[in-house]
N, C-alpha and C positions, 0 to 999 in steps of 0.2 A: 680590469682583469684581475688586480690584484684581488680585491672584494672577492669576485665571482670562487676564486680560489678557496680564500677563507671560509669561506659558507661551505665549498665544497668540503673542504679539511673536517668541516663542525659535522657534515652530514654523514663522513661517512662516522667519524668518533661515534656519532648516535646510534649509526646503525649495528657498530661493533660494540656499543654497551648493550643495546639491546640481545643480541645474538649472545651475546658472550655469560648473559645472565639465564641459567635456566628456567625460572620461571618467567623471564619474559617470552621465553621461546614456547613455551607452555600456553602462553597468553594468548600467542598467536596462533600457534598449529592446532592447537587442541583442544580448546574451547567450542571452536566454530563449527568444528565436525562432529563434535558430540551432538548439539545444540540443532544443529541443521537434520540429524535424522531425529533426534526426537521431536522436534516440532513437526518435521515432514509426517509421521505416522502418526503423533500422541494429539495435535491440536484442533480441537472443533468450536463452534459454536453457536448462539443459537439468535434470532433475528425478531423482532418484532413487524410494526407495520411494512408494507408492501406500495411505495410508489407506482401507480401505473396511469394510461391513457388511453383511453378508448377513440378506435376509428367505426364509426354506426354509416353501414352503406345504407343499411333497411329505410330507418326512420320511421318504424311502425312500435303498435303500443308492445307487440308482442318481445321486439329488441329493449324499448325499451324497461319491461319488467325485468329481461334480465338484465340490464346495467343497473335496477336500481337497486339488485340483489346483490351489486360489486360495492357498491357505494355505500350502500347500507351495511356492509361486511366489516370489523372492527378490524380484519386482518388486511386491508386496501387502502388506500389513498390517492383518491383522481387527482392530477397536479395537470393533466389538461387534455387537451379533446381536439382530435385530427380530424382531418379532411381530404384528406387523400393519402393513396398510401404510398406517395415518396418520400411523407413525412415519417414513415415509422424508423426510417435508417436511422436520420437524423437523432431522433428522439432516443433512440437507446443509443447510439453510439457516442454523444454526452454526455452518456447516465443520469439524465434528467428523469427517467423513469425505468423502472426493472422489468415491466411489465406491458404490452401494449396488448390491448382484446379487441382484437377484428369480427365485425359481425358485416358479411356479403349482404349484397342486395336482394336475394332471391333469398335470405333467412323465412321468413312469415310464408312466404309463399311456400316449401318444402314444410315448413310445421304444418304447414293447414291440408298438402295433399298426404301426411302420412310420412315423407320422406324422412330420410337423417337428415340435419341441419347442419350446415359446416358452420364452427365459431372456431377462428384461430387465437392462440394465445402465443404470442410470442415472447420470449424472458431473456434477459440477460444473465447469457449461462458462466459470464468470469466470474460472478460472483453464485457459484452452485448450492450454497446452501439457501441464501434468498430466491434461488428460481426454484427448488423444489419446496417449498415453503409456498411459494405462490401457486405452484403448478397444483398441487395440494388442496389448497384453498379454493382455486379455480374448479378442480373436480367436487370439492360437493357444493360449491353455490350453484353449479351445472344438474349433479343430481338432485336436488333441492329444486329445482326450476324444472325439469322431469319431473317430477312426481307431483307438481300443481298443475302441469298441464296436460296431463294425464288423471283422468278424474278416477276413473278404474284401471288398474295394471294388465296391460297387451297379458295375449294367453303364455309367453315365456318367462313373462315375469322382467322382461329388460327394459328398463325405464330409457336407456343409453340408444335406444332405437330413434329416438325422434332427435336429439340434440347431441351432431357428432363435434364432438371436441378436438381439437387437433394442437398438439403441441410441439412447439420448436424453440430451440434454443441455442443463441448464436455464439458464439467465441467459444463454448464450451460443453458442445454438443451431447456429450453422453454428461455430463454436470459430474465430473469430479471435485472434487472439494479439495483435494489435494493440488489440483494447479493453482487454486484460489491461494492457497495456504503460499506452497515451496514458491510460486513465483515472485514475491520482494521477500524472500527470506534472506536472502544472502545479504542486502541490502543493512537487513534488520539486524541481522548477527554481528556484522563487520561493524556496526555502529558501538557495537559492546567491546567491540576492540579497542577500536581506534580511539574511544573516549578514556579505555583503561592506561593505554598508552602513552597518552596525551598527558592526563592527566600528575602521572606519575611521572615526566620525564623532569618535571622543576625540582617537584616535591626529593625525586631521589638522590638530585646532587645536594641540595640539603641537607636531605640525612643521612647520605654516606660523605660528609663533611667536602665534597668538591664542587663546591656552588663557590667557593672562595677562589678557586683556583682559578673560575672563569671572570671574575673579577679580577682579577689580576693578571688576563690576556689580554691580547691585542684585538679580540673581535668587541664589535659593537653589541648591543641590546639587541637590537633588528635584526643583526646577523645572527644573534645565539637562539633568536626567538624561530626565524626562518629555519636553520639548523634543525629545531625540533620539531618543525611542523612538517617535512619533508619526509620522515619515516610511519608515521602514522597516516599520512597521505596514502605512501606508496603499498604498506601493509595493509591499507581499508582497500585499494581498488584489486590487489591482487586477490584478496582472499573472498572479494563479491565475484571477482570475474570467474575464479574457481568453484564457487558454489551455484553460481549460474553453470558453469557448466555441468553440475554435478547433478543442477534440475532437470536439463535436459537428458543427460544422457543416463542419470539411475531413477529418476523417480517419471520421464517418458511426458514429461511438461512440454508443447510445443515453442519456442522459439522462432515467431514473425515476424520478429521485429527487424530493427538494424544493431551492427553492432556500434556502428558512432555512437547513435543515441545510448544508448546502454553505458559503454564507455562516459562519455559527458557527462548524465547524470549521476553517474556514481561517480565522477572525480567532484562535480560540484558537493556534493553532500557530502565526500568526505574533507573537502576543505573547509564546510560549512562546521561540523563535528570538528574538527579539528580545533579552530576558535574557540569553542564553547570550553575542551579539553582542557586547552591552554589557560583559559578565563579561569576553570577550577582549580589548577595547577599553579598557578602565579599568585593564589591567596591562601594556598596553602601547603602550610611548614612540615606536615610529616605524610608520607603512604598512607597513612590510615587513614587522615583527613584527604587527602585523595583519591583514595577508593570511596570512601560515605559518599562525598559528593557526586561522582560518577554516577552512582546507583540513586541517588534524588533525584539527579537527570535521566536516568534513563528508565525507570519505570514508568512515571509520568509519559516520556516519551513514545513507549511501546503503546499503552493502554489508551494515546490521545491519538493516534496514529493511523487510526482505520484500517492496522493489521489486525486485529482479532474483531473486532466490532464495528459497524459502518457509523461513520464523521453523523452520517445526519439520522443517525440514531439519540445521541447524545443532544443535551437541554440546550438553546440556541446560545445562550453566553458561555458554556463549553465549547459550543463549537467556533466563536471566536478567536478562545484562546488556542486553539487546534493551529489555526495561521501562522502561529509564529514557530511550529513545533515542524523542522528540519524533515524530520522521520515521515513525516504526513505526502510532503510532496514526492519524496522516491518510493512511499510506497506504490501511489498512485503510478506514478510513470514505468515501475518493474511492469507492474499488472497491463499496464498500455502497452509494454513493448513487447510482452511476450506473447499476449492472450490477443490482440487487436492488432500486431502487427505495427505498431508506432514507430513513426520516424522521428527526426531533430525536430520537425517542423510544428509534429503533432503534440511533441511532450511541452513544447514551447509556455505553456500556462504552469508547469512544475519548474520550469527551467529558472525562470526571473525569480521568482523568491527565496531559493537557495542563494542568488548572488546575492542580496535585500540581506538575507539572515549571515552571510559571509561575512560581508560589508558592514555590520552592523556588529558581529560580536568578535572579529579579529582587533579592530581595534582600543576596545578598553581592556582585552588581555596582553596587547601590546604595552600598555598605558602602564598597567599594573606591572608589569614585569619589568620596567624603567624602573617603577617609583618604587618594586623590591630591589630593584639592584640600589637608588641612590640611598 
């Protein structure tokens, strides 16, 4: 009990140097909400190749000319080929592929009496700016495939008469870009906190000359370390749980998931953030050198993170290094819990690598922070 005290003593000291300093209060409040509407309205981007899978009921040559218009497309990538169509759930709801093109069985037989052809395209609308980009693509290898088999143009001149396209798109049905974006935004922001936090909390009893004085109390290393890693914790989950709700209720992002999950994963990641903080902080002697560092980690972080760009867009020994990078796994699982609905169980492949990156960088910033204090 006595322990559990002391820690308690150091937490709350931290949280009243924090508070008490105005620009930390600045760090906290004000950042995050700037940042959170300008990326909500200002951030786009733009996508290359298109993952998809084709389910062929036909199996005639005329299905097959159009798949080989998809394949042959630089804007496509078949990564595999169904067989029935309980497999399409599956297949997107993975994100194994963005894209699944359904061609019925009665295709050939509608082209050859004159009919429209039904070809369904179905995309993965969480991520809206890769399904319109497909959907895109889709229509003119569609029109492109009209107009050959069509030797002369019908008296209207609508090539779209013989091959009806149909399109659908799940999680994100009217494909706004902006639930892609605001949904791990809060996630992404609070990481710019809690690492500026972290980072400076060593650095500043250093240079405001009271690194000595904790030396010459009765708490331990582990306590003083513990101490500081409990306000950047508490400050990363409040200010994601806030801007989560700020996506639902100003920018009209839906919310299907659960809140455990939600909760969970952002306490995991910011205790994971938190270690890496502390790691910066413990090797280094002034703010300034604690802000530089911050900003080494977290640019990289952003940019490796498959917020702005998708993971398997990037060259495959990037995408390695992506693994180890905290930010990658919450971003994933924001987007799972808001957009798809994700429970504890479902985010469960984000969940274990945050402990792994935990587990792995709370340590040597403990280590280092002994071997600055002896």
């Amino acid at each position: 009990m006595r322990i559990l005290r002391r820690i308690f003593a150091l937490i709350i000291k931290e949280f009243r140097t924090i508070l008490s300093d105005p620009k930390s209060r600045v760090v906290v409040i004000g950042p995050p909400l700037i940042q959170f509407f300008v990326f909500g309205y200002a951030a786009t981007f733009d996508v290359n190749h298109v993952r998809y899978a084709v389910l062929d009921q036909a199996h005639t040559v005329e299905s097959r000319q159009l798949l080989a218009k998809f394949s042959g497309s630089d804007g496509f990538r078949l990564v595999e080929t169904l067989t029935a169509v309980n497999e399409i759930d599956p297949a997107i709801d993975s994100q194994k592929v963005r894209m699944v093109l359904y061609i019925p069985s009665d295709f050939s037989r509608k082209l050859a009496a004159g009919e429209a052809a039904p070809v369904q395209v179905i995309v993965d609308g969480r991520n809206s700016n890769v399904a319109l980009v497909a959907l895109d693509y889709a229509n003119s290898i569609v029109a492109r495939f009209n107009r050959e088999q069509n030797v002369f143009p019908p008296d209207d001149g609508d090539f779209s008469a013989r091959l009806d396209l149909q399109e659908r798109a799940w999680f994100n049905a009217n494909l706004l870009s902006r639930w892609y974006i605001v949904a791990p935004l809060g996630g992404t922001i609070s990481m710019v906190v809690v690492m500026i936090l972290t980072s400076l909390s060593v650095a500043r009893e250093r240079e405001f000359g009271t690194f000595d004085q904790l030396l010459v109390s009765p708490f331990t290393p582990g306590e003083i370390l513990v101490a500081k890693s409990v306000p950047g914790i508490v400050f990363g989950i409040l200010d994601s749980l806030l801007l989560a709700a700020a996506s639902v209720g100003w920018y009209g992002v839906p919310f299907r998931g659960s809140i455990v999950a939600l909760i969970l994963i952002i306490a995991l990641f910011m205790v994971s953030i938190v270690g890496v903080g502390l790691l910066i902080s413990s090797i280094s002697t002034t703010m300034q050198q604690a802000l530089l560092g911050s900003f080494v980690f977290i640019m990289p972080a952003v940019i490796l993170s498959g917020f702005t760009t998708p993971v398997e867009n990037m060259p495959h020994w990037l995408q390695l290094g992506t693994l180890a990078n905290p930010l990658r796994y919450v971003v994933r699982a924001l987007r799972q819990i808001f957009l798809e609905g994700a429970g504890t169980l479902d985010i469960w492949p984000e969940v274990w690598p945050l402990v792994i990156i935990a587990a792995i960088s709370l340590p040597p910033a403990a280590w280092l922070f002994r071997h600055r204090i002896d």
